[in-house]
C-alpha positions in Angstrom: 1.0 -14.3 -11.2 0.0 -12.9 -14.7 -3.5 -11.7 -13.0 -1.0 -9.8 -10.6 0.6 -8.5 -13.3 -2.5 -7.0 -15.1 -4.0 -5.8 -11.4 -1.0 -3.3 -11.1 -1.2 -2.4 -14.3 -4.7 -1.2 -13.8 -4.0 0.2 -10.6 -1.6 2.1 -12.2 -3.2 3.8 -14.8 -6.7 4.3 -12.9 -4.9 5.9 -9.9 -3.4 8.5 -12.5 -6.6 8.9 -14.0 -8.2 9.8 -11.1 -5.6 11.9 -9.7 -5.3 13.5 -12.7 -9.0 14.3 -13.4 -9.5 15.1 -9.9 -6.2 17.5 -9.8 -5.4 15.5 -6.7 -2.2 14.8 -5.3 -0.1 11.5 -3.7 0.4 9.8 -7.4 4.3 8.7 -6.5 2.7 6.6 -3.9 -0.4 5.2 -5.3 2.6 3.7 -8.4 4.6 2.7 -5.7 3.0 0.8 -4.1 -0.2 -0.9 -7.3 2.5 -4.2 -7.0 1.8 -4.6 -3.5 -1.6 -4.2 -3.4 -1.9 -6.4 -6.7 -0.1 -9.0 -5.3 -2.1 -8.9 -1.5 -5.6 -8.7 -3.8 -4.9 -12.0 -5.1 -4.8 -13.7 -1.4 -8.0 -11.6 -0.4 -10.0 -13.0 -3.5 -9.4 -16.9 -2.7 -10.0 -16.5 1.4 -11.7 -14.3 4.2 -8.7 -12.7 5.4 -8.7 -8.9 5.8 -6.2 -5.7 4.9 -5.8 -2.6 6.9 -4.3 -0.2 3.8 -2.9 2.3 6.2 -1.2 4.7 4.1 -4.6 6.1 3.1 -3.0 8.9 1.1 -2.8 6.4 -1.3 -6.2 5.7 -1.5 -6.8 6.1 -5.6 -4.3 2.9 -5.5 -6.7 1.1 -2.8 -10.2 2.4 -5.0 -8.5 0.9 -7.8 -7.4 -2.8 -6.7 -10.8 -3.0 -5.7 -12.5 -1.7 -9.0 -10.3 -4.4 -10.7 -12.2 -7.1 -8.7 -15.5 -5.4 -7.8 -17.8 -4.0 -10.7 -19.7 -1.9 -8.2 -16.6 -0.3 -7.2 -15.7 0.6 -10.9 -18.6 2.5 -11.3 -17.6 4.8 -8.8 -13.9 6.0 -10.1 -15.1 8.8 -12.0 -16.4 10.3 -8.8 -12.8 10.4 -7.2 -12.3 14.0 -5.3 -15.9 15.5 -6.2 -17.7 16.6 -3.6 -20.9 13.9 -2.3 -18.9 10.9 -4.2 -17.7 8.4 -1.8 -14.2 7.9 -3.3 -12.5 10.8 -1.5 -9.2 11.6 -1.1 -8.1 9.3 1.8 -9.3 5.9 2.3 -12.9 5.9 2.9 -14.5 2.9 4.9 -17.9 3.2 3.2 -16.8 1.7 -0.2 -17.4 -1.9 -0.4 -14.3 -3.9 0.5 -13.0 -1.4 3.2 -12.8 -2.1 6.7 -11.6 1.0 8.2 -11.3 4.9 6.9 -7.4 5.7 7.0 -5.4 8.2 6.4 -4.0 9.4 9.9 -1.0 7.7 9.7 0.4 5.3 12.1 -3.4 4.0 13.0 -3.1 1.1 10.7 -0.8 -1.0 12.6 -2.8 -0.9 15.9 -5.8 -1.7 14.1 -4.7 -4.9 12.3 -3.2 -5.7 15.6 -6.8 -5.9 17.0 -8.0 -7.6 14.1 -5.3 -10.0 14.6 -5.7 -11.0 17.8 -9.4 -11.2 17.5 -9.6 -13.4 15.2 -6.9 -16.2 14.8 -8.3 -17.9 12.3 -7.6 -15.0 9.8 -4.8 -14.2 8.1 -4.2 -10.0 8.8 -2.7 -8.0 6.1 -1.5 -4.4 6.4 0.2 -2.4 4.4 1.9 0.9 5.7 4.5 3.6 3.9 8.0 3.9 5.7 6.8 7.3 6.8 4.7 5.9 9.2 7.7 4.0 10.8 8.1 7.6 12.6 4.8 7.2 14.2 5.0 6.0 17.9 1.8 4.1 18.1 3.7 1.7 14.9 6.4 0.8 17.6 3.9 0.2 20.3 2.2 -2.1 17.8 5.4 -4.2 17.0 5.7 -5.2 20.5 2.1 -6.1 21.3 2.1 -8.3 18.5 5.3 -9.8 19.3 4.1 -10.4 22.5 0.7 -11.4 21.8 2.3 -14.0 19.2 0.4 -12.9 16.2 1.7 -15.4 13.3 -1.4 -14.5 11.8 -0.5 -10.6 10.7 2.0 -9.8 8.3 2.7 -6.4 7.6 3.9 -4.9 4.5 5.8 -1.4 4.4 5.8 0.5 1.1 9.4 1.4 1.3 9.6 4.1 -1.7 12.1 6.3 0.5 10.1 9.7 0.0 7.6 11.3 2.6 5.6 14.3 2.5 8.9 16.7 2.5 11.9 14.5 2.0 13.8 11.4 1.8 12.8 9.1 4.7 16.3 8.4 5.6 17.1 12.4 5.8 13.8 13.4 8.1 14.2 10.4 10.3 17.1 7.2 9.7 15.9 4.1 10.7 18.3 2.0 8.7 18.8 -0.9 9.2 15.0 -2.0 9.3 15.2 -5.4 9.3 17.5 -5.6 12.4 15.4 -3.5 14.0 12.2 -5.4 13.3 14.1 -8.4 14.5 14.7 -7.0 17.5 10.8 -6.5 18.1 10.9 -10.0 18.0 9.3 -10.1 14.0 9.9 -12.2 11.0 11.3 -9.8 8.4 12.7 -10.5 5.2 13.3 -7.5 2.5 12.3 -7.8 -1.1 12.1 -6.1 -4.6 8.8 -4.7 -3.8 8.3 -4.6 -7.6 8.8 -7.9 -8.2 5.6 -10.0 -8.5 7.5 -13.2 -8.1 9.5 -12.2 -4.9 6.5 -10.6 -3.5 4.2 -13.7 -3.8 7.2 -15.6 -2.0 7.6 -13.4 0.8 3.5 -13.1 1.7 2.7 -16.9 1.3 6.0 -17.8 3.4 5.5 -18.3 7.3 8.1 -20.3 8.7 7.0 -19.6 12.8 4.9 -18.2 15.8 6.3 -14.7 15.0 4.5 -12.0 13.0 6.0 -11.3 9.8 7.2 -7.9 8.2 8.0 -7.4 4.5 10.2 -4.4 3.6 9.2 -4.0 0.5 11.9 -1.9 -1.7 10.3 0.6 -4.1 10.4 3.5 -6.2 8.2 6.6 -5.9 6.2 7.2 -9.3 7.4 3.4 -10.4 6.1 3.1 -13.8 6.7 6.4 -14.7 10.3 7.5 -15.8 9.3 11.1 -15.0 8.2 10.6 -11.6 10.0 7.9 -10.6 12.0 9.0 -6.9 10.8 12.7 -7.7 9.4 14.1 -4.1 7.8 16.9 -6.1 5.2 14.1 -7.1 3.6 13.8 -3.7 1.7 16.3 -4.4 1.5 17.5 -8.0 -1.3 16.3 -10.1 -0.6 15.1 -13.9 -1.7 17.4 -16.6 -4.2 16.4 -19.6 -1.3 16.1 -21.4 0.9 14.3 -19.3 -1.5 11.7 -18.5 -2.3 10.5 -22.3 1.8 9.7 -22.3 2.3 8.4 -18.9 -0.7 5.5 -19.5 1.0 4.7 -23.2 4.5 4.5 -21.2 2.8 2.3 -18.4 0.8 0.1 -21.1 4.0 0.0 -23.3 6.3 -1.7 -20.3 3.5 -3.7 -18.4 
């Protein structure tokens, strides 16, 4: 748990680094969701199952939860956002450790779904935002793995409650979630999506047959008190300035 701890720490202050440097944009979401992907890296190092990181906006978060674990992939941050570097801007499947390219949302879900039912023997992870909860193709998925009985896949949803131009509940309200994914016939259990301990619970638990979602309750920006549920910081990039404070305030509260 305390190597979960320091992963999203490090997520969280590479992903501003590279945003920053790069004068790139999605930072709210790559803070939102570092415990998540902290917390799902730790699984991936001790076994051979996979994650589909669907909300590939957030793909300085995904670059850094692997530099944290792979040294080749740590070489490679600087490049973030310059043209001819492989660490673009979405989620690109040619760094080591990627499976799939993402960034269209609502392709994640089908894709783990495939994955899933391929290969039993692996455990599927996939993380999605709750903006992608207004794509089709993620409802389509929810039945086929309910019907295909995929115990094996467990999806997480980033649930900051910001998308590109609003509060998720104001562009499209899907409240309750949970009853809705236990309609689809799904495990789902909500959690502090901040908390390491609840979130270690909630991905090693699998009480039956069913697939399992996590709604995982976060904050856009989390780490930062500036940004933290600000929608402006989809998109704006941290100054020079601004980042020298927001990594003390990060490394102060870690």
């Amino acid at each position: 748990m305390a190597a979960a701890k320091d992963a999203a720490k490090f997520i969280r202050i590479n992903s501003l680094r590279m945003v920053s440097n790069a004068n790139s944009s999605h930072i709210g979401s790559c803070l939102s969701v570092a415990d998540i992907l902290a917390v799902i890296n730790c699984h991936l190092d001790q076994t051979d199952h996979e994650l589909i990181f669907s909300k590939g906006h957030a793909a300085a978060a995904l670059y850094a939860s692997l530099a944290y674990r792979k040294a080749s992939v740590r070489e490679l941050l600087n490049g973030f956002g310059r043209d001819g570097k492989e660490l673009i801007g979405h989620v690109n499947h040619a760094v080591e450790g990627i499976l799939f390219s993402t960034g269209s949302l609502g392709h994640g879900l089908p894709i783990a779904v495939g994955i899933a039912t391929a290969s039993k023997h692996k455990k599927v992870f996939v993380i999605i935002s709750d903006g992608e909860l207004n794509e089709g193709t993620t409802w389509e998925s929810l039945a086929i793995a309910n019907q295909m009985e995929l115990s094996n896949l467990t999806l997480v949803i980033d649930a900051n409650g910001i998308q590109s131009f609003g509060k998720t509940n104001e562009v499209l309200n899907l409240e309750p979630l949970i009853d809705k994914f236990k309609c689809f016939g799904w495990d789902c259990i909500e959690v502090d999506g901040h908390s390491i301990q609840d979130l270690f619970k909630s991905v090693e638990s699998r009480p039956s047959n069913k697939p399992k979602a996590i709604i995982a309750r976060t904050t856009k920006g989390k780490g930062v008190l500036a940004m933290e549920g600000k929608l402006e910081w989809h998109y704006r990039s941290p100054s020079v300035e601004q980042l020298e404070l927001f990594i003390k305030e990060i490394e102060a509260n870690a």
